[in-house]
C-alpha positions as CSV (number, residue, x, y, z in Angstrom):
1,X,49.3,33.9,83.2
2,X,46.7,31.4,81.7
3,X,47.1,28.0,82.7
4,X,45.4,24.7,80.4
5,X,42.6,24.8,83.4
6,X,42.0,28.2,83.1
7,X,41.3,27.7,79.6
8,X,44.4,28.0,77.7
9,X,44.9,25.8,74.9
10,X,41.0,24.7,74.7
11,X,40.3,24.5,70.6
12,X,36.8,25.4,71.2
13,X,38.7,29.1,72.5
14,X,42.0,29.6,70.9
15,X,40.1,28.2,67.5
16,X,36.6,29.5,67.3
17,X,35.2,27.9,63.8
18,X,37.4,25.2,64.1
19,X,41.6,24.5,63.7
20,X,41.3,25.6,59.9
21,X,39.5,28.9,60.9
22,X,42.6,30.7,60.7
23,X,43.6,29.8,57.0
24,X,39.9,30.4,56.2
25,X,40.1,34.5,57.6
26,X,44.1,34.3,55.9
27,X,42.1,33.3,52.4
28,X,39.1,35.7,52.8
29,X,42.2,38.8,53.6
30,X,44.0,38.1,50.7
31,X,41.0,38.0,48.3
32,X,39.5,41.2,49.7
33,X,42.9,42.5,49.5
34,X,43.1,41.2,45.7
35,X,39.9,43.4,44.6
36,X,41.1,46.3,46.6
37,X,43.9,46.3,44.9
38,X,41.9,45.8,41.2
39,X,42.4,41.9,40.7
40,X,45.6,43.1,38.8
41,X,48.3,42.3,41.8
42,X,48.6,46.0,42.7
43,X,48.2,46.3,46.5
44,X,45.5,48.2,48.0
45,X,47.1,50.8,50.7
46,X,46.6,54.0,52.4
47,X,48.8,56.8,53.9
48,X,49.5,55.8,58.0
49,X,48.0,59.6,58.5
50,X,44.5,58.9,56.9
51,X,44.1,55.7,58.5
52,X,44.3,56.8,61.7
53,X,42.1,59.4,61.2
54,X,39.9,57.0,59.3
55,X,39.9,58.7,55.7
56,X,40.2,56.6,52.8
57,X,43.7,58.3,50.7
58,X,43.7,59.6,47.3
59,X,46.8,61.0,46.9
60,X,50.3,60.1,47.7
61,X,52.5,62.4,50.0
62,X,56.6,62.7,49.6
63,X,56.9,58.8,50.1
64,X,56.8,56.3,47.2
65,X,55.8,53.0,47.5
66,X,58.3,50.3,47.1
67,X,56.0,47.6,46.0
68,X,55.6,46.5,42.3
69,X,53.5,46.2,40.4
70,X,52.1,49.1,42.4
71,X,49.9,50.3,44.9
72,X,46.5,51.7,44.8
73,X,45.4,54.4,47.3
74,X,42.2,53.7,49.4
75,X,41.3,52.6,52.6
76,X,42.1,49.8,54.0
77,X,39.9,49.6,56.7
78,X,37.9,47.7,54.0
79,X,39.9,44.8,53.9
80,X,40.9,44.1,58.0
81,X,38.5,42.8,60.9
82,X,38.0,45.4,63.0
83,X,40.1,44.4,66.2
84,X,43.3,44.2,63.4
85,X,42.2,48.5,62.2
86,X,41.8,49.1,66.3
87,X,45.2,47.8,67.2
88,X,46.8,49.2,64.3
89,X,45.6,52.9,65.3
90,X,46.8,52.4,68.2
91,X,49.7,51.3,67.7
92,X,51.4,53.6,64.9
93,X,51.1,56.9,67.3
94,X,52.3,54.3,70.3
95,X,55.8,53.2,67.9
96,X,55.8,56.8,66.8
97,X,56.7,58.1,69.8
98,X,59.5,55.4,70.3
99,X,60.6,55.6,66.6
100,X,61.0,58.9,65.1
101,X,58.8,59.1,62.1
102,X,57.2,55.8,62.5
103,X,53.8,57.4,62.5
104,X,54.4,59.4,59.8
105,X,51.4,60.8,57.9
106,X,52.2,60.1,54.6
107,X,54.0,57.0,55.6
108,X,52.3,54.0,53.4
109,X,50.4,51.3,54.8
110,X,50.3,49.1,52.1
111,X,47.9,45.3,51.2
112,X,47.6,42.7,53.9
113,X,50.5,40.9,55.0
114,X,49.3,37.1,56.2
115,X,52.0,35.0,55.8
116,X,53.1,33.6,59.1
117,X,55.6,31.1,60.6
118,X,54.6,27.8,61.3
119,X,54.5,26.7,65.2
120,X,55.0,23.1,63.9
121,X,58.1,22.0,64.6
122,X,59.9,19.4,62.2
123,X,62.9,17.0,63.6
124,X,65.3,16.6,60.8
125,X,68.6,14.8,60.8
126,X,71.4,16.6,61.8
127,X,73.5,15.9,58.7
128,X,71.2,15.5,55.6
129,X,68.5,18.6,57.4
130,X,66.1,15.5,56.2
131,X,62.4,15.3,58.1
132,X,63.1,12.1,60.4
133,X,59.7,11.2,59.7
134,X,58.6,12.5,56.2
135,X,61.1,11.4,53.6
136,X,62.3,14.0,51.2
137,X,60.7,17.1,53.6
138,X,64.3,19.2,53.7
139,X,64.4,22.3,55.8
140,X,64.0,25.8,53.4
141,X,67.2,27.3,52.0
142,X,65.3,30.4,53.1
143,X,65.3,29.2,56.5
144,X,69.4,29.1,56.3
145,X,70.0,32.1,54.6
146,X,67.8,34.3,57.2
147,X,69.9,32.5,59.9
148,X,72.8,33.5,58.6
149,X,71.8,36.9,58.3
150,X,71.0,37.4,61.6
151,X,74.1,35.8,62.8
152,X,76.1,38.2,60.7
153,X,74.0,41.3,61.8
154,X,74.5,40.3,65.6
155,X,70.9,39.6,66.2
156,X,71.2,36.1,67.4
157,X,73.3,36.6,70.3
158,X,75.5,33.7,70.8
159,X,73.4,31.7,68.3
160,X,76.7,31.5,66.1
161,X,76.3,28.9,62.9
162,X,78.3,26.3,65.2
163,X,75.1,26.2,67.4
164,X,72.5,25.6,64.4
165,X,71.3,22.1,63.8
166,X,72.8,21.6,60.6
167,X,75.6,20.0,58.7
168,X,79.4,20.8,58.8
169,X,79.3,21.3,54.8
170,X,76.0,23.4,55.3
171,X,77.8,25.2,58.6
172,X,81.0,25.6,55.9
173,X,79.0,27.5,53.0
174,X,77.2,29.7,55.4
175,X,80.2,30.7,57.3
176,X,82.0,31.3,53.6
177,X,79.0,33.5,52.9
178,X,79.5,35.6,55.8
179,X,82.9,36.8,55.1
């Protein structure tokens, strides 16, 4: 495994073009995914099937798309760097064979997804969920709610709401909610 001397965690490597580099590709994505899409908030997507052959998609297959407004066929290849279209390919067939009808061919691929979870990690106060050193930063209700969803559905081991770093009234509701 990489250690700092070896190179890990240099800027210059993990952030080629700089610490914003990453919001700047997340922006370019989403507005190439835009005009895919035809600037009207329809996504662009493609069936699994044709991307991995590489053929842009003009039809849909016996799956419908669950996204509204919609979805407009094409190919997507358009709208991801190339190491993203080479992993992808590789891994639908790879899941597929793990996952019954992962892979399936008129399974829909559908816009770019580039919302991810920030590594920054806030301190709050234990009882008001208050940023100990930005006043009036609170942590998401979002936050909360998918906790308590994975507690319900088992996925969080023994990461019961007793174990969360939050109030009793807050450890109260979500408990009520689970019932």
């Amino acid at each position: 495994m990489p250690t700092p001397a070896s190179g890990w965690r240099q800027p210059e490597q993990d952030f080629p073009g700089g610490p914003l580099a990453g919001v700047q590709l997340q922006e370019r994505l989403e507005s190439l995914a835009f005009e895919l899409g035809g600037g009207d908030y329809c996504a662009p997507g493609q069936l699994a099937g044709d991307f991995i052959r590489g053929t842009p998609s003009t039809e849909l297959g016996a799956i419908e798309p669950s996204y509204k407004p919609g979805v407009r066929l094409g190919d997507l290849t358009q709208s991801l760097p190339d190491y993203a279209i080479e992993a992808i390919r590789e891994a639908l067939p790879a899941f597929g064979r793990q996952i019954r009808g992962f892979d399936r061919a008129d399974a829909i691929l559908t816009g770019v997804e580039t919302r991810t979870s920030s590594p920054v990690r806030i301190t709050r106060d234990p009882d008001t969920l208050q940023s100990l050193n930005v006043r009036g930063l609170y942590r998401p209700a979002r936050e909360l709610a998918t906790r308590a969803a994975f507690c319900r559905r088992g996925w969080m081991g023994s990461k019961s709401p007793r174990h969360w770093p939050i109030s009793t009234g807050q450890r109260k509701s979500i408990a009520a909610a689970n019932q």
